[in-house]
Backbone as numpy.savetxt, mean C-alpha at the origin, in Angstrom:
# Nx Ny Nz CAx CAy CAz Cx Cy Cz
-25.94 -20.87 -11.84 -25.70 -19.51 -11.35 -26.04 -19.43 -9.86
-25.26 -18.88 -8.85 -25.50 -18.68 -7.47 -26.13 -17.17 -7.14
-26.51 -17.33 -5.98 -26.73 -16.00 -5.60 -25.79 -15.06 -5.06
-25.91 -13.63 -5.93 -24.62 -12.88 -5.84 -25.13 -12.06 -4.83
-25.82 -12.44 -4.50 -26.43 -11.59 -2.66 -26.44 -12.17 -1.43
-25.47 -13.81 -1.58 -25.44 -14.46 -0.64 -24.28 -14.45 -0.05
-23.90 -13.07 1.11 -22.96 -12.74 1.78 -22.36 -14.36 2.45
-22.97 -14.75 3.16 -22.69 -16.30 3.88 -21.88 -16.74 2.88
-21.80 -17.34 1.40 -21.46 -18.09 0.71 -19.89 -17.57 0.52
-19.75 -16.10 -0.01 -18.41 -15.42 -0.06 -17.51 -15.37 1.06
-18.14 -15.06 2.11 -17.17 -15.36 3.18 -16.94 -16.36 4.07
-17.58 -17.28 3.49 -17.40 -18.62 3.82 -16.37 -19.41 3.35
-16.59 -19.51 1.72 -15.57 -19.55 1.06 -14.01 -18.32 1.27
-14.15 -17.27 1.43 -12.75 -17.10 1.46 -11.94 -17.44 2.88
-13.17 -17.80 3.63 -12.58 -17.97 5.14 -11.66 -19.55 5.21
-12.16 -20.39 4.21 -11.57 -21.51 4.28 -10.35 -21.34 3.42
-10.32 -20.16 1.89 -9.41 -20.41 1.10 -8.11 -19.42 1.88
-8.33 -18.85 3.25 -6.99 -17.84 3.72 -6.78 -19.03 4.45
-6.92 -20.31 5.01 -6.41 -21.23 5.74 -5.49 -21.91 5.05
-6.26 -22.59 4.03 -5.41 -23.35 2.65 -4.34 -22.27 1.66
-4.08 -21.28 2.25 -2.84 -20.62 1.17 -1.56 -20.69 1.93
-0.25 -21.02 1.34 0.92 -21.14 2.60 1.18 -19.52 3.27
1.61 -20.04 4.12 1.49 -18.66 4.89 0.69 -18.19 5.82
0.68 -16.95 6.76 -0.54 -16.71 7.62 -1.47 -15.40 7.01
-2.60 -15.88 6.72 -3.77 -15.28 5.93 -4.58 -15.48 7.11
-5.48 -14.53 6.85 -6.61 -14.07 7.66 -7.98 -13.19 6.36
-9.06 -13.63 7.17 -10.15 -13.19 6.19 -10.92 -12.00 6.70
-11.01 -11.13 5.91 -12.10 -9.92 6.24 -13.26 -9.93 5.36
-14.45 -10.00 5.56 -15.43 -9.80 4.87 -16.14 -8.36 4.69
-16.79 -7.95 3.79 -16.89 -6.36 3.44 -18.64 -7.04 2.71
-19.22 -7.06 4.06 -20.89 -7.06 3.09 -21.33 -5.30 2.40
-22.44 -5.72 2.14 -22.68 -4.53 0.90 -22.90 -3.33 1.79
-23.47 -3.24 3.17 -23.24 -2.23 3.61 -22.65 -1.51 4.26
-21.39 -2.45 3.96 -19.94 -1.65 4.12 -19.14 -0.68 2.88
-20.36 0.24 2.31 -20.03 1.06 1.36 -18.32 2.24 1.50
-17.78 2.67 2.09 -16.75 2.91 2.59 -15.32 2.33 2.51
-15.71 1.21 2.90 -14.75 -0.03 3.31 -14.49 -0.67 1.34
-15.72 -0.65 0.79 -15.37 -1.14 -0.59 -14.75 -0.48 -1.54
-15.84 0.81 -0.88 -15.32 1.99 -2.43 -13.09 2.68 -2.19
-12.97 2.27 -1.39 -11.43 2.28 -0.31 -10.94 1.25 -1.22
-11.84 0.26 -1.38 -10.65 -1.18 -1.81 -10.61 -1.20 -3.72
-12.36 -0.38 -3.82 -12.57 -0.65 -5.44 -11.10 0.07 -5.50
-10.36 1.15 -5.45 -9.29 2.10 -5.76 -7.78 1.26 -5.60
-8.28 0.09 -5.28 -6.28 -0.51 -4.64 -6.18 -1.70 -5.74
-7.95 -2.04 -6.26 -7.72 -3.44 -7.13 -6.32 -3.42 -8.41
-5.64 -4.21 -7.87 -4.41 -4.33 -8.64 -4.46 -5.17 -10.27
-5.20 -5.03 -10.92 -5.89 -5.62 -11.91 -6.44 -4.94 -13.20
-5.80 -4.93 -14.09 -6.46 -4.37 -15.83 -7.16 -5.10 -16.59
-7.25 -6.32 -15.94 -7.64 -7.11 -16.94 -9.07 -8.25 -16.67
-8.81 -9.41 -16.14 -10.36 -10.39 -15.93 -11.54 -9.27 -14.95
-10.26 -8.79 -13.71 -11.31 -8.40 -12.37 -11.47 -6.97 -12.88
-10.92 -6.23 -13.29 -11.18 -5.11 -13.88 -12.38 -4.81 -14.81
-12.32 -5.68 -15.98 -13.55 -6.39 -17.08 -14.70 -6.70 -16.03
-14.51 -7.39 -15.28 -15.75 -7.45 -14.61 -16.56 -6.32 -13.58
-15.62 -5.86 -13.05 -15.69 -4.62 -12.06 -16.55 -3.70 -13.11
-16.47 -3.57 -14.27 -16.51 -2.35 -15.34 -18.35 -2.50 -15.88
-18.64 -3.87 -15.48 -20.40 -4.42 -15.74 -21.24 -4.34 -13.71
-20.21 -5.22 -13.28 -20.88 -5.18 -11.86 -20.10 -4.54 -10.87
-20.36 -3.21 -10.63 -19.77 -2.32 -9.60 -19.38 -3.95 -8.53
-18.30 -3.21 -7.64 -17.95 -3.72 -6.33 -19.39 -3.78 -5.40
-20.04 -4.81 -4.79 -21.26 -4.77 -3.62 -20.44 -5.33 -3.04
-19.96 -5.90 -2.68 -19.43 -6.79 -1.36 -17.56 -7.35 -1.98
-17.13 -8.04 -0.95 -15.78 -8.37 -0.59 -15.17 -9.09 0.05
-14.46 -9.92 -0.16 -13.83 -10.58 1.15 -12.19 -10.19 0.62
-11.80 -10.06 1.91 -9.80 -9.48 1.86 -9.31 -10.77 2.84
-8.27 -11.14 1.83 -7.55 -12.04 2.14 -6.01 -11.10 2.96
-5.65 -11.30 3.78 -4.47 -10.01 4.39 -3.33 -11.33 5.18
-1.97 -10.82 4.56 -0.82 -11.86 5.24 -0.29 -10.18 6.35
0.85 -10.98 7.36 1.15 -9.72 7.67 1.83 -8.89 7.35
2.27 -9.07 6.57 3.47 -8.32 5.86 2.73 -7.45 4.76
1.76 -6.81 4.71 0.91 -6.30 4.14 0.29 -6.94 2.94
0.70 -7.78 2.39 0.20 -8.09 1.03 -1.32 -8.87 1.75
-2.20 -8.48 -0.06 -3.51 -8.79 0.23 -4.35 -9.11 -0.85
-5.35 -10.16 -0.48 -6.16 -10.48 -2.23 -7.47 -10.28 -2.02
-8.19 -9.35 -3.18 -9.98 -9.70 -3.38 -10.44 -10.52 -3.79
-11.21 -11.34 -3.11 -11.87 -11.92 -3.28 -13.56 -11.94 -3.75
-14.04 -11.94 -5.16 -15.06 -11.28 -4.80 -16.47 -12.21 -6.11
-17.03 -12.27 -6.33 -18.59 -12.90 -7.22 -17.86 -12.73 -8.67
-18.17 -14.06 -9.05 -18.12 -14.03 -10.32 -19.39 -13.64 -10.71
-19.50 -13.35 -12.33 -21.08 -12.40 -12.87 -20.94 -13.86 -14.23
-20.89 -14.93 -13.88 -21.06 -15.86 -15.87 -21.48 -17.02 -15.19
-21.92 -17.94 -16.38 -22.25 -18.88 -16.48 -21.74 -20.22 -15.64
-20.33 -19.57 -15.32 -18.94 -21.15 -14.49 -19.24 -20.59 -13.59
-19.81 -19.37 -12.82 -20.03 -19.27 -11.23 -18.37 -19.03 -10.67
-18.61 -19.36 -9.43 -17.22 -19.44 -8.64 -16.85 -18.17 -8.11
-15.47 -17.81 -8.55 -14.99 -16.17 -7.76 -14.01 -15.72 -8.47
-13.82 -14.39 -8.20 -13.10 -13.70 -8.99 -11.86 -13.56 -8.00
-10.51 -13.37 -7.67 -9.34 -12.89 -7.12 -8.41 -12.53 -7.02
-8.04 -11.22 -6.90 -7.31 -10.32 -7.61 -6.48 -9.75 -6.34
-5.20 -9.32 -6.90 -3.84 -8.63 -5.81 -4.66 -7.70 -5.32
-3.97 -6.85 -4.23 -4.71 -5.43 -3.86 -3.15 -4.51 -4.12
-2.96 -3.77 -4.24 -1.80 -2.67 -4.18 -2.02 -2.54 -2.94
-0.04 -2.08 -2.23 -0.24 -1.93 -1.42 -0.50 -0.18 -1.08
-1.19 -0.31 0.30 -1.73 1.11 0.46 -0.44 2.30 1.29
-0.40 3.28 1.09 0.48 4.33 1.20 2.19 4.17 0.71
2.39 3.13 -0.38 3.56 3.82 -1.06 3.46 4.54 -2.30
4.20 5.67 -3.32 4.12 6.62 -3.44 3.53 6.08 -4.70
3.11 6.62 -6.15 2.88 6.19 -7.27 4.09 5.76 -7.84
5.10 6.78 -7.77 6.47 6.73 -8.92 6.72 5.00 -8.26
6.50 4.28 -7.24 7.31 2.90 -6.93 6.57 2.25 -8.24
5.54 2.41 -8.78 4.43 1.70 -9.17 5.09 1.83 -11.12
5.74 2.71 -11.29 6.12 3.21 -12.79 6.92 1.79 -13.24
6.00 1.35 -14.38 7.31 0.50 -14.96 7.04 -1.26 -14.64
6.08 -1.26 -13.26 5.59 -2.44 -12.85 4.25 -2.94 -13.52
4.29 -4.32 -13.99 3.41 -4.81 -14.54 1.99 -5.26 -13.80
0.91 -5.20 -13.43 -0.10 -5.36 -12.38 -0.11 -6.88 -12.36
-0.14 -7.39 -11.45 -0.55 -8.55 -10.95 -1.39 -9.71 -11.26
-2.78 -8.76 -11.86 -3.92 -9.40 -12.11 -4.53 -10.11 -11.41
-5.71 -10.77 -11.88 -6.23 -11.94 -11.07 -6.37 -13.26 -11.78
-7.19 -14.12 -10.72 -7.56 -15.48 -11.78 -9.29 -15.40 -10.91
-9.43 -16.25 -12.08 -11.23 -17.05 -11.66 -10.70 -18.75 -11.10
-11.52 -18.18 -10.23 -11.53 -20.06 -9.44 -12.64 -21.02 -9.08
-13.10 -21.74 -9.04 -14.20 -23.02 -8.95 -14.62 -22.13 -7.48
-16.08 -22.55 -6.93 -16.50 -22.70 -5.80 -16.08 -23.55 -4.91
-14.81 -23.59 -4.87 -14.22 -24.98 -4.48 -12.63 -24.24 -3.59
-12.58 -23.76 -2.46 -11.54 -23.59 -2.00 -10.41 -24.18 -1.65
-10.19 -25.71 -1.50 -9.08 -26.00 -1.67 -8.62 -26.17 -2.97
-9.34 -26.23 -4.29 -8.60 -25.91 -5.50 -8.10 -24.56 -5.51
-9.20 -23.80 -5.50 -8.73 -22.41 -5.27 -7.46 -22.20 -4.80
-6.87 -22.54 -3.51 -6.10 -22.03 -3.01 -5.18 -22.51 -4.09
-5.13 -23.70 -4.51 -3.92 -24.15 -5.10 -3.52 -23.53 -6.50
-4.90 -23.01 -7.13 -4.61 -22.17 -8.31 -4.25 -20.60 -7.84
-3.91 -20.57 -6.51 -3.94 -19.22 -6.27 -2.47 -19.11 -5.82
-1.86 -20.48 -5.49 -0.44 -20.68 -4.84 0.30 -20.50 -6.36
-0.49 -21.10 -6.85 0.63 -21.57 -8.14 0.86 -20.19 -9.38
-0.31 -19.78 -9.28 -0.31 -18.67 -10.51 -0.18 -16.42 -9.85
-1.56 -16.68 -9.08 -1.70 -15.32 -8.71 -0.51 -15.25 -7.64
-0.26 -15.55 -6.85 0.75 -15.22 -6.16 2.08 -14.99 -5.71
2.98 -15.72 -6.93 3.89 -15.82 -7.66 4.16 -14.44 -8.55
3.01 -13.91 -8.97 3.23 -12.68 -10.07 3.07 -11.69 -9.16
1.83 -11.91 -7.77 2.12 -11.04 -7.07 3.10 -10.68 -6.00
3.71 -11.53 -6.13 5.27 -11.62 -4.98 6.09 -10.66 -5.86
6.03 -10.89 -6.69 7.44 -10.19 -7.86 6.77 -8.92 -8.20
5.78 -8.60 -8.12 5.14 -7.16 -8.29 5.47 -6.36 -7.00
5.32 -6.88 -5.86 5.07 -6.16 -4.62 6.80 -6.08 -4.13
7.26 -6.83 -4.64 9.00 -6.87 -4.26 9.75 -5.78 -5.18
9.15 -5.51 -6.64 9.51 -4.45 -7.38 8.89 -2.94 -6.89
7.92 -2.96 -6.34 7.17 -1.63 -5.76 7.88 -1.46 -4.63
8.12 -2.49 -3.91 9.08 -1.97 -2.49 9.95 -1.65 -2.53
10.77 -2.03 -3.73 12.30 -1.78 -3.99 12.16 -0.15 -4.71
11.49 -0.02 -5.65 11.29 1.52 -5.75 10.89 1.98 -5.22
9.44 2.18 -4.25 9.71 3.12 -3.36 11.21 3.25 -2.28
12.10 2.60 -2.03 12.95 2.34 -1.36 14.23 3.25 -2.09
14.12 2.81 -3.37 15.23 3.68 -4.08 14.90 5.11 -4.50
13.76 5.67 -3.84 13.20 7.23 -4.57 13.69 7.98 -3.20
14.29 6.78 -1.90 14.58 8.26 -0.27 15.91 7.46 -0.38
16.93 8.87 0.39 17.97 9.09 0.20 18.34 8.10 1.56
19.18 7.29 1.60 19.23 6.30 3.09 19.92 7.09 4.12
19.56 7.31 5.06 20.08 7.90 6.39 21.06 6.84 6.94
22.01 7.41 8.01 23.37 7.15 8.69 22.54 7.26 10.15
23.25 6.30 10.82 23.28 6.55 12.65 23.34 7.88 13.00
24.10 9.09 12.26 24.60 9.98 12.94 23.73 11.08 11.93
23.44 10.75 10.91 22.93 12.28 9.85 21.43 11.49 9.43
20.46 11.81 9.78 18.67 11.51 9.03 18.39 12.33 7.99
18.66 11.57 6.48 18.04 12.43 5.70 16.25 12.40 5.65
15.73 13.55 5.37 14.34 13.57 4.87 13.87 13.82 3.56
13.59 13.02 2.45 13.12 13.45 1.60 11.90 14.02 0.84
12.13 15.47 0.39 10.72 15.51 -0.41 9.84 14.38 -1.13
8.53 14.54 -1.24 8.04 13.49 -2.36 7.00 14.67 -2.76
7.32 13.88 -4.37 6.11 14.19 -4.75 4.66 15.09 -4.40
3.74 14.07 -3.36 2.96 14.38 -2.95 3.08 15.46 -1.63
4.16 16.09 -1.59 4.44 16.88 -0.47 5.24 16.71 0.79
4.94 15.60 0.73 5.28 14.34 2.21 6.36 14.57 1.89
7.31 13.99 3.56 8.29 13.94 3.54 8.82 12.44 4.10
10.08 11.80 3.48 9.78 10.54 4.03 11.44 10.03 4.85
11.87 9.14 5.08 13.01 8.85 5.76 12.72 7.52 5.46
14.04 6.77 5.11 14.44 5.67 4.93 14.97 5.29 6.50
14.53 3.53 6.38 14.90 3.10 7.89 16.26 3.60 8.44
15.82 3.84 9.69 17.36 4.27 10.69 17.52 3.37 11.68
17.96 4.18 12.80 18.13 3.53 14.31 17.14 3.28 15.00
16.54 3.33 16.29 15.51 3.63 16.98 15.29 4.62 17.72
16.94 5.30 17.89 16.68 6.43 18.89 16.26 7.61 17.68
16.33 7.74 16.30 15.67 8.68 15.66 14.68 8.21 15.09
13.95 7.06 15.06 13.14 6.74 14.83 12.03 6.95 15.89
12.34 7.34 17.51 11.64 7.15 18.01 11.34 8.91 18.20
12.01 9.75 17.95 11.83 10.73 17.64 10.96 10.98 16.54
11.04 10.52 15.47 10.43 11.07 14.37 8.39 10.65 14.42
8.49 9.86 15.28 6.83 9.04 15.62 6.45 10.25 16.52
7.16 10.64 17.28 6.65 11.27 18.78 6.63 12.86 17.99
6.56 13.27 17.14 6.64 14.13 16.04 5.74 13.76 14.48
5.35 13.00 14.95 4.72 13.06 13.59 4.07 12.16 12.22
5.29 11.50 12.53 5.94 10.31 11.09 5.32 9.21 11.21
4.56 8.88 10.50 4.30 7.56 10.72 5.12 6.38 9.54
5.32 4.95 10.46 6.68 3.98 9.95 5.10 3.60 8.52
5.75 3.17 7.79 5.20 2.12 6.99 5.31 0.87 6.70
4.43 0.24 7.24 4.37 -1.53 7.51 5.32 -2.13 5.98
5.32 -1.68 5.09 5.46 -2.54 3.90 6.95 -2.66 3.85
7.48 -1.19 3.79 8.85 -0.79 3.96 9.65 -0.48 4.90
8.87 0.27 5.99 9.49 0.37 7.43 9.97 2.06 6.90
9.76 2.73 6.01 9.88 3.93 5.50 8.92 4.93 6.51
9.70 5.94 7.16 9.17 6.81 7.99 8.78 8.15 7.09
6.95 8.42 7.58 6.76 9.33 6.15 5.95 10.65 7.04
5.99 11.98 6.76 5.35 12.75 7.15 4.50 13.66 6.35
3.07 13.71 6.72 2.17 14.46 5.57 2.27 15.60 5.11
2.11 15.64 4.12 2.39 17.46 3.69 0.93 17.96 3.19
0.12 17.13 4.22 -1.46 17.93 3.74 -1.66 19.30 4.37
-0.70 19.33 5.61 -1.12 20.62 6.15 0.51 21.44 6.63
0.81 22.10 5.43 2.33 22.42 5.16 2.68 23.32 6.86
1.71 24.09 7.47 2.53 24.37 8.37 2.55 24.15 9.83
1.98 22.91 9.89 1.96 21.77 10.99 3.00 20.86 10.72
3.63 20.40 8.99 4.45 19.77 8.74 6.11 20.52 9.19
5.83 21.56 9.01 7.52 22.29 8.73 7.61 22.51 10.94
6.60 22.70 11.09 6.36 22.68 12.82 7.00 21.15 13.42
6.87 20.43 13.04 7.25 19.01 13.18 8.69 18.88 12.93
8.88 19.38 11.52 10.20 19.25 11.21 10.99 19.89 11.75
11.13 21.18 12.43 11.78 22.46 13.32 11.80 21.20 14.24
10.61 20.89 15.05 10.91 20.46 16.28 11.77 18.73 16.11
11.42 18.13 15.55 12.19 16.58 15.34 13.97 17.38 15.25
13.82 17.77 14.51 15.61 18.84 13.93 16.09 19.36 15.87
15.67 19.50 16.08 16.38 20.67 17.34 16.38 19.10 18.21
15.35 18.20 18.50 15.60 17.21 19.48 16.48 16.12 18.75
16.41 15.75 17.39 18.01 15.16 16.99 18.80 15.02 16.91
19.27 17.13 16.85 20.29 17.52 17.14 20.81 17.39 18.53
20.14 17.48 19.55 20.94 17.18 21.02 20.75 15.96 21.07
20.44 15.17 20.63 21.04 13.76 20.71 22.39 13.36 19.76
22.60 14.46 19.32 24.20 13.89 18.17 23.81 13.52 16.64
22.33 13.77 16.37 22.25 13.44 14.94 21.92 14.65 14.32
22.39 14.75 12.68 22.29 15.86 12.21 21.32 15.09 11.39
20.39 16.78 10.37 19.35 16.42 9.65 19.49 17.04 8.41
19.15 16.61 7.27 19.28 17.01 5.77 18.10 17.07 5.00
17.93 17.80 4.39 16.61 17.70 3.63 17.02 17.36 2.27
16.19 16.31 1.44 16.83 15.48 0.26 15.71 16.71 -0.39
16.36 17.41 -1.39 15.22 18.75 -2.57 15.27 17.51 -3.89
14.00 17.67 -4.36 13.54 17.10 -5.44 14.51 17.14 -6.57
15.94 18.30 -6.27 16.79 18.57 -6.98 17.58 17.57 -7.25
18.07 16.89 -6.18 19.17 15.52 -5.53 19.98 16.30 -4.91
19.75 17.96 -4.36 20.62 18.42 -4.03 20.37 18.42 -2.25
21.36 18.14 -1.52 21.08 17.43 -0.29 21.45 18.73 0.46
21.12 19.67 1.42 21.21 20.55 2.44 20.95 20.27 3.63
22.33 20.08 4.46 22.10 19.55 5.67 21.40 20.76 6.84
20.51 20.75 7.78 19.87 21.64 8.09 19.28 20.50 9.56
18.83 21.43 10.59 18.55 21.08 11.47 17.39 21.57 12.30
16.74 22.19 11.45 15.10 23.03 11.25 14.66 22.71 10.03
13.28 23.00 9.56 13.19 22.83 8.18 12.55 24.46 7.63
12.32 24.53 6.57 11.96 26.07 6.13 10.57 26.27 6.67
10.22 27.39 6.65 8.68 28.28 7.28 8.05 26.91 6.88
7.85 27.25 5.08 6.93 26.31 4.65 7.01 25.69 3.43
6.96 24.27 3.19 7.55 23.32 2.55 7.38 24.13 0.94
7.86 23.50 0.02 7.31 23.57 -1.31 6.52 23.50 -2.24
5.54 23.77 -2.45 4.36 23.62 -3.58 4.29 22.05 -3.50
3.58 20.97 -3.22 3.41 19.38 -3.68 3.32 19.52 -5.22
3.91 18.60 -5.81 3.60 18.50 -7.50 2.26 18.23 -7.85
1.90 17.97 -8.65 0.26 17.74 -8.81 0.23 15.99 -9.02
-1.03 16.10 -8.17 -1.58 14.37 -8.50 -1.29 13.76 -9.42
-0.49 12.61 -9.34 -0.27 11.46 -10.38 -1.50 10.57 -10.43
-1.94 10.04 -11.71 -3.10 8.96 -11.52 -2.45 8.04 -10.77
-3.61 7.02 -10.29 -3.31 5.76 -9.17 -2.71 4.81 -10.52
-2.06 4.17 -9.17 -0.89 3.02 -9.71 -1.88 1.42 -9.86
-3.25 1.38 -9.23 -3.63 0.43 -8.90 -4.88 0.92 -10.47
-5.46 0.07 -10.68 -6.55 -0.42 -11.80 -6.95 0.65 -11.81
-6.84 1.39 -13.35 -8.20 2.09 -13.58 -8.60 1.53 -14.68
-9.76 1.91 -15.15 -11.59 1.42 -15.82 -11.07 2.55 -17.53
């Protein structure tokens, strides 16, 4: 049995096992008094099953994040038994919607030796493979829930959570929609605007609408209906958000 308080040892080890995985990996370490930073990640663990089971006896203390650039990412974190070693599990990725998540099977993790170049290789061969095909099915649904915009017409769609989002465009309305508001999303390149504060949002949307329009693009608002109204302001103030869906990532 090792010591599960020996920060050095965890990020030591994952620092060598993001070298040995194909691809460009990089290591973040999350010691224990990075309470914030964990309780953020306990919520993304993509896992029902080994890392979950374990999570459910020994809360999250510490972490190491394995991160490629393309957002995908793995925990790395203390095994609690008798074989020692580490636990490592997918992360979900962070800000696409729940509904991408409906229907997708979680990822899971595996247990690996104290031994990082095995590691990596049980991590090439098994966890990452299931998590390629998980994270390629979540991108593709969030992708198929916004209506795709034209050079000349930007649709915006409601979601769920209030937000409003836009499927990739050009750059000249893309560069509008940032300087207004929207922020792109690394995973998808999906331009999304918050609906935490409905009338700072519909303020955004008036103003993106009137500077699109004198550039030659028209704007549509996609209604939760599928019914599409092309419009070039948006209303006073958005629509009621639906109510919270549980998370798509591990629950206990």
């Amino acid at each position: 049995m090792h010591d599960h308080e020996d920060s050095e040892r965890l990020a030591s080890f994952a620092d060598v096992l993001a070298g040995e995985l194909p691809g460009d990996w990089s290591s973040t370490h999350h010691p224990p008094g990075h309470t914030e930073a964990l309780a953020a990640l306990d919520e993304r663990i993509w896992d029902l099953d080994l890392v979950a089971d374990s999570l459910a006896e020994h809360p999250l203390r510490q972490a190491a994040v394995l991160s490629r650039p393309d957002g995908a990412q793995l925990l790395v974190i203390d095994r609690y038994d008798e074989l020692g070693g580490f636990l490592i599990a997918a992360i979900a990725p962070r800000e696409l919607p729940d509904e991408a998540y409906r229907g997708v099977g979680e990822p899971n993790g595996i247990a690996v030796a104290d031994d990082p170049f095995l590691g990596a290789e049980q991590v090439a061969g098994d966890l990452l493979p299931r998590y390629e095909a998980a994270l390629a099915q979540v991108r593709h649904n969030a992708l198929d829930a916004i209506v795709p915009s034209q050079p000349d017409r930007l649709v915006l769609t409601w979601q769920p959570d209030g937000s409003l989002a836009a499927a990739p465009i050009g750059e000249t309305a893309a560069t509008v929609l940032v300087a207004n508001g929207f922020v792109q999303l690394e995973q998808t390149g999906i331009y999304r605007l918050s609906g935490d504060d409905t009338v700072e949002q519909a303020r955004a949307v008036r103003k993106a609408g009137r500077q699109l329009h004198a550039l030659g693009i028209a704007t549509a608002l996609q209604h939760p209906s599928g019914r599409i109204t092309p419009t070039a302001t948006a209303p006073s103030a958005p629509p009621a958000p639906a109510a919270p869906r549980a998370s798509a990532a591990r629950s206990r």
